[in-house]
N, C-alpha and C positions, 0 to 999 in steps of 0.2 A: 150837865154842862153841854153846852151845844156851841158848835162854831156857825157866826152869823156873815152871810156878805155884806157887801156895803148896799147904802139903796135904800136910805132914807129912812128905815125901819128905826131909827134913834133919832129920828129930827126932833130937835126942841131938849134933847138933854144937855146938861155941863160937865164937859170932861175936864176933871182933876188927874195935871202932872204928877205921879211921887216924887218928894221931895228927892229924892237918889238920884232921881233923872237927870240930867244936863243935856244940852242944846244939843253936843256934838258926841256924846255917850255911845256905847251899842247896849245901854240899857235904859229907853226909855219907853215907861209904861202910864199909860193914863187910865185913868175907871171915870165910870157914869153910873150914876143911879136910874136905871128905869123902872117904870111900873112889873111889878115882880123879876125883876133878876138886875142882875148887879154888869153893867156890861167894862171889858178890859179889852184894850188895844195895844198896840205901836206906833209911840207918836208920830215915828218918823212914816208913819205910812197910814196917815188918818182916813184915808178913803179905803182901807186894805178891811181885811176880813176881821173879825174881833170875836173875842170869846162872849157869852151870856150865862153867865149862874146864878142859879137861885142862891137867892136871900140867905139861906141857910146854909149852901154849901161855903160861900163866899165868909160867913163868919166863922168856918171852923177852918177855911185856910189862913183869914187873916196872923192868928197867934203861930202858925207852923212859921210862917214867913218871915215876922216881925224875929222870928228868933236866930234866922240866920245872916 
C-alpha cells in the first residue's frame, strides 16, 4: 500500500462512490481502478492525498470489509 498525492498521477480514471457514502456523511469513500493498483480516496477532499493498492491486496480486504 502506498499513500499517493494529488497531481494528476490518476487522470483519466472513474471514481466510484460506496453506496454507504452520502453527500453530507463523515464517511465518504470513493475507488478507481488504475493500471495495476486499485486507488481509494475521501470524496470530500478529491484533490487530497489517496491510498493505491495492488490488485491483490485490495481483493483480500474487500470480504474483511463487506463483513462489518
Amino acid at each position: 500500500m502506498t499513500l499517493e498525492a494529488s497531481g494528476g498521477t490518476d487522470a483519466g480514471v472513474d471514481w466510484i462512490r460506496s453506496s454507504y457514502s452520502t453527500s453530507d456523511g463523515p464517511d465518504c469513500v470513493e475507488v478507481a481502478a488504475a493500471p495495476g493498483r486499485v486507488l481509494v480516496r475521501d470524496s470530500k477532499h478529491p484533490d487530497g492525498p489517496r491510498l493505491a493498492l495492488a490488485p491483490a491486496a485490495w481483493a483480500t480486504f474487500l470480504p474483511y470489509a463487506s463483513a462489518r
